[in-house]
C-alpha positions in Angstrom: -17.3 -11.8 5.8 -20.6 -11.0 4.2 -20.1 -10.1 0.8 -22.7 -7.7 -1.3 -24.3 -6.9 -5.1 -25.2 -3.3 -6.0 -27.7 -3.0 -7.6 -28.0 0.9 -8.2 -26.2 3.9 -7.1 -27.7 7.1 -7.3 -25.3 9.8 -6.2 -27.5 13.2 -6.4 -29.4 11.3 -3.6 -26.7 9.4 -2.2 -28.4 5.9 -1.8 -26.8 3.0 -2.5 -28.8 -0.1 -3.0 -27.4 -3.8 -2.3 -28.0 -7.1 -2.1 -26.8 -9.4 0.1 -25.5 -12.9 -1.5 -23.8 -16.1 -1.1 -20.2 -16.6 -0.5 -18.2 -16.5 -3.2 -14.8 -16.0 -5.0 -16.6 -13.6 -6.9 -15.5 -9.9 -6.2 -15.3 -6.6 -8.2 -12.4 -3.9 -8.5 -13.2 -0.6 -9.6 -11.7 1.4 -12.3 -11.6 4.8 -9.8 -8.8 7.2 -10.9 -8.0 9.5 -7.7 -6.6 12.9 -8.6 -5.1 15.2 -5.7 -4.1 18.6 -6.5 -2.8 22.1 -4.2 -4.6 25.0 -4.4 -2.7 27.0 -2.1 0.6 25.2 0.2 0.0 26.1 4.0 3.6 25.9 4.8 6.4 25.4 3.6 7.7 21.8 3.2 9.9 20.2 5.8 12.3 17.7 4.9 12.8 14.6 7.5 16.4 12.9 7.7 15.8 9.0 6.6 18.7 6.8 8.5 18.6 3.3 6.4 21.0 1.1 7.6 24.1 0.0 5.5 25.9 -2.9 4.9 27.9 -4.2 8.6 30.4 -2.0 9.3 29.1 1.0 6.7 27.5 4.2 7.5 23.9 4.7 7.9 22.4 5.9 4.4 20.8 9.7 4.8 17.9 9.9 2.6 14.3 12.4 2.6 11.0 12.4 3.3 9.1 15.3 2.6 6.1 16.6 4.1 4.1 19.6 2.5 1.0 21.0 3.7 -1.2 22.8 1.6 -5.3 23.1 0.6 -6.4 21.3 -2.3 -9.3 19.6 -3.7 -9.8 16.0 -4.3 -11.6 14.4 -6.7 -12.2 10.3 -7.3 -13.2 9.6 -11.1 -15.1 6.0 -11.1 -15.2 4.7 -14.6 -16.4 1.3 -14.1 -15.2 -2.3 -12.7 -13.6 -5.6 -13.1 -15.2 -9.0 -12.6 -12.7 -10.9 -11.0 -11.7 -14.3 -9.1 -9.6 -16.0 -6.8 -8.1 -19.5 -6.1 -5.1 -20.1 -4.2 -3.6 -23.1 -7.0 0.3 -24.1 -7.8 2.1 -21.5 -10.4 5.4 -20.4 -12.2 6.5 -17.2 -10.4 9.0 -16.4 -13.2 7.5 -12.7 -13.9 9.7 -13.3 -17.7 7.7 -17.1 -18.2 4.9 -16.8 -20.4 3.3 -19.5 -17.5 3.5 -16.5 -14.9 0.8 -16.8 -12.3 -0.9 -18.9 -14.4 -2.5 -22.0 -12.8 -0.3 -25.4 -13.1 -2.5 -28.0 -10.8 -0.1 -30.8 -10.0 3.1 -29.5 -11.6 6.2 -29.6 -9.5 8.0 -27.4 -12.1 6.9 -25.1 -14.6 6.6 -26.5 -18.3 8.3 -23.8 -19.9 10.9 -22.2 -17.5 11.8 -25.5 -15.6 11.7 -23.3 -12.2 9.8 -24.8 -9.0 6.2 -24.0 -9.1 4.5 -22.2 -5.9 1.3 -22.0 -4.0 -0.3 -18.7 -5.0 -3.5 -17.0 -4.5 -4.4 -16.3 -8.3 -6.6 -13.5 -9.6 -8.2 -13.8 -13.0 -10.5 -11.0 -14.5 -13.8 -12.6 -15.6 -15.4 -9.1 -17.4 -15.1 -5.7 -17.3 -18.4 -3.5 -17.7 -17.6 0.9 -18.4 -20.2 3.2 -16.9 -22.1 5.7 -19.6 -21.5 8.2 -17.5 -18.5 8.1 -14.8 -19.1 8.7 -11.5 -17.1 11.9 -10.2 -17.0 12.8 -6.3 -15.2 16.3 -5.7 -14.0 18.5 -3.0 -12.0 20.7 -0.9 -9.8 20.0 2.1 -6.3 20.3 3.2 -4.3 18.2 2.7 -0.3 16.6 3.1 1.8 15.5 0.4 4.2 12.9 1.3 7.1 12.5 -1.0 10.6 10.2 -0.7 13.9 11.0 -2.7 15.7 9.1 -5.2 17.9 8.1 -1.9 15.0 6.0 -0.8 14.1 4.7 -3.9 16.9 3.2 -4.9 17.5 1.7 -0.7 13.8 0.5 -1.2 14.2 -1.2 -4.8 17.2 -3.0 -3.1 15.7 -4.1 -0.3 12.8 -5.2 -2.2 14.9 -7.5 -4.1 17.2 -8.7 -1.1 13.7 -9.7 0.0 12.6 -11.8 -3.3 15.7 -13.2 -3.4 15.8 -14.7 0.4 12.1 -15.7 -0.1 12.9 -17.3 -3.6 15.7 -19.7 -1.6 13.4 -20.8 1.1 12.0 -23.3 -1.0 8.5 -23.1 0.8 5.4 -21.1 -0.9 5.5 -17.4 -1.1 3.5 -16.1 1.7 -0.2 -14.5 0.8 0.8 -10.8 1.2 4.8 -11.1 0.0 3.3 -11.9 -3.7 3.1 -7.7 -3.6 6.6 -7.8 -4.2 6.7 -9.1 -7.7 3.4 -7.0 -8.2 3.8 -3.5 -7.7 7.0 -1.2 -7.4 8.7 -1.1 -4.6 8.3 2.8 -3.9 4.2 2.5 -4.2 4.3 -0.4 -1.4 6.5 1.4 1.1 4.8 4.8 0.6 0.9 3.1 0.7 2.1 1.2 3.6 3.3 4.0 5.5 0.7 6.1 5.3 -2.0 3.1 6.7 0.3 2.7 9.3 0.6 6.6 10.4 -3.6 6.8 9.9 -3.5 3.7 12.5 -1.6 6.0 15.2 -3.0 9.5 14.1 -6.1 8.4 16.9 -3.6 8.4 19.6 -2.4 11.8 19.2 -5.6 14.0 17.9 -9.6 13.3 18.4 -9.7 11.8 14.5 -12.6 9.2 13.9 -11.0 7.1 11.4 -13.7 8.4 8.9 -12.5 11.8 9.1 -9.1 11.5 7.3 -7.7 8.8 4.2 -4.9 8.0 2.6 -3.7 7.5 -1.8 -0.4 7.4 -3.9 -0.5 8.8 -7.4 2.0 8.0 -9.5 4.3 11.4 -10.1 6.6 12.2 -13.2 10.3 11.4 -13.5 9.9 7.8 -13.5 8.7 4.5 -12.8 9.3 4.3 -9.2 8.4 7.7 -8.6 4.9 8.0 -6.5 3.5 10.3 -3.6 1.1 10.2 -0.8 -1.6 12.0 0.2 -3.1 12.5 3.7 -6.3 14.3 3.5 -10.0 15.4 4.9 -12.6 13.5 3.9 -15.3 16.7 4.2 -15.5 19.6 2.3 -13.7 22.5 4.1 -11.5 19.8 6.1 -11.9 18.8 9.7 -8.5 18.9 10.9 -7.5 15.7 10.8 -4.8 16.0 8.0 -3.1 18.8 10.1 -2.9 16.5 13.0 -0.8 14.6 10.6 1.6 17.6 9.9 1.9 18.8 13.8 1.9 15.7 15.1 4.6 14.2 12.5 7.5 13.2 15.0 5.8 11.2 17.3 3.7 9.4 14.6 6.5 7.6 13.6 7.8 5.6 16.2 3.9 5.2 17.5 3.1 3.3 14.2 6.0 1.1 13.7 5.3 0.0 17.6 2.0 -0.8 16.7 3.0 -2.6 13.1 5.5 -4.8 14.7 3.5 -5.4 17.8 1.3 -6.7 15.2 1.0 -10.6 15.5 -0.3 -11.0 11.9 3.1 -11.7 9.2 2.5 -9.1 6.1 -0.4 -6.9 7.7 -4.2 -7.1 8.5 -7.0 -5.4 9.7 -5.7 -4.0 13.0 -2.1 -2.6 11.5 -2.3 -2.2 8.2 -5.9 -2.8 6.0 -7.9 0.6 5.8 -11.7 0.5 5.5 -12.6 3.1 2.3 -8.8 3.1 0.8 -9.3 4.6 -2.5 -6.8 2.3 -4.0 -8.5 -0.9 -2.8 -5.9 -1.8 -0.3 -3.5 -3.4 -2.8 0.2 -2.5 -3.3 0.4 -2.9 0.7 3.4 -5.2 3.0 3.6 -4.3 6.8 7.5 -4.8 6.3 7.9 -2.4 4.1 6.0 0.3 5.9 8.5 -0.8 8.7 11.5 0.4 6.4 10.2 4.1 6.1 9.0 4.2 9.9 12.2 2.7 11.6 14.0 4.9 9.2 12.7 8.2 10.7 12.1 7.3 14.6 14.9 6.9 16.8 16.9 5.7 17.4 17.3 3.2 14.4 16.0 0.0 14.7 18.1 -3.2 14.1 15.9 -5.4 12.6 14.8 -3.2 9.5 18.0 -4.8 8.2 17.9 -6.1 4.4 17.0 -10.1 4.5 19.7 -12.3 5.1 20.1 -16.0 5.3 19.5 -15.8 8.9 16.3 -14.1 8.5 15.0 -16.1 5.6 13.0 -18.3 8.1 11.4 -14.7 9.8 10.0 -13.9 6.8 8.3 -16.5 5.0 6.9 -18.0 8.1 
């Protein structure tokens, strides 16, 4: 992994100039603000039956996932960027103790809350610098909104916490990838996840250079777990790919999650899950639950989307 300084960015002549340096824990995150908006819907939306399993013995769960085709125009809004750092060092992962991700070198249990302390990656912000003059990159393409109901949120949220809970008991360090699920809500995960994992199967179906088509969530009203996803061109004018998406919907499904799960990494990587040029930076992101949308639209279900268990507690954090 080679890792790189810019030194200027000039967008009217769209150079870019860098500087290669040493390796580092040193990284930047920028403040980009991606904004998504229809100018005209295509067709009109088509809602997909979501089967999530229920408790032994219980129905299967109907839920909704929504796809909605439209042209719009995307623009991402850079601001500025966050000096940041990393070290993987013992930590309370009480989200209420004040000692929260905070690093505790040789401490068996946290000073404050008295719970077991865990090996963490921890990422502290070093400085923030604000641009004069933000940088703003606009354009025109179709694109496809995907949206989940209040069903799915809720089924999500719960299996989210099934899933910090069977982790929590272990009594072995959280994973690197399963911190996401103190992190970010659970809605934001599942919906990012998904729509890296559909991108990962779109090349199978349609003639789409990986370039040609990306992926965000923006937050939308009506609450805190409320987001949506958008597939769309990265040209002006569009180049197809985000129809692909739409006409090619049914058998993405089942193509992705075969892909995810054939996957030999534990809470995704590169090859299933991590997308080059994500506009949210490739956080808010677990292969698993990805897996939970997927397996809930291809058929038939699959067994082991299944909320965590004691039996499964050793799957997971291994």
């Amino acid at each position: 992994m080679l890792t790189y300084q810019c030194l200027s960015l000039d967008l009217t002549s769209k150079q870019a100039i860098l500087k290669q340096v040493p390796e580092s824990p040193l990284f930047t995150v920028a403040f980009t603000q991606s904004e998504t908006g229809s100018l005209k819907v295509l067709t009109n939306p088509v809602a997909l039956p979501l089967k999530f399993p229920r408790a032994e013995g219980g129905a299967d769960l109907p839920a909704v996932l929504t796809l909605e085709l439209s042209y719009g125009q995307v623009s991402h809004i850079t601001s500025g960027y966050s000096l940041m750092t990393q070290l993987y060092e013992q930590t309370c992962l009480n989200r209420r103790c004040l000692n929260y991700k905070e690093p505790l070198p040789d401490e068996r249990r946290c000073p404050l809350c008295i719970k077991p302390t865990r090996k963490a990656l921890l990422i502290k912000t070093l400085s923030e610098e604000s641009f004069e003059q933000p940088y703003r990159t606009q354009f025109s393409a179709p694109i496809v909104k995907v949206a989940i109901d209040s069903t799915a949120q809720d089924y999500l949220q719960t299996f989210a916490r099934e899933a910090r809970t069977s982790l929590s008991r272990s009594g072995q360090p959280i994973p690197p990838g399963y911190q996401q699920l103190w992190e970010y809500p659970s809605s934001l995960i599942a919906i990012h996840s998904f729509g890296h994992q559909i991108l990962r199967s779109l090349q199978l179906f349609a003639r789409v250079d990986p370039r040609e088509v990306n992926f965000s969530v923006v937050k939308e009203p009506g609450g805190s777990n409320h987001y949506a996803g958008y597939f769309y061109d990265t040209s002006d004018g569009g180049n197809g790919a985000s129809e692909a998406v739409f006409k090619h919907r049914a058998e993405l499904s089942s193509t992705a999650a075969a892909i995810a799960r054939g996957c030999d990494c534990d809470a995704g990587c590169a090859k299933c899950l991590i997308q080059h040029g994500c506009p949210d930076g490739n956080t808010a992101l677990l292969k698993q639950l990805g897996l939970v949308l997927l397996d809930a639209l291809a058929e038939p279900l699959v067994e082991k989307n299944a909320l965590p268990t004691a039996q499964t507690e050793t799957e997971i954090s291994s």
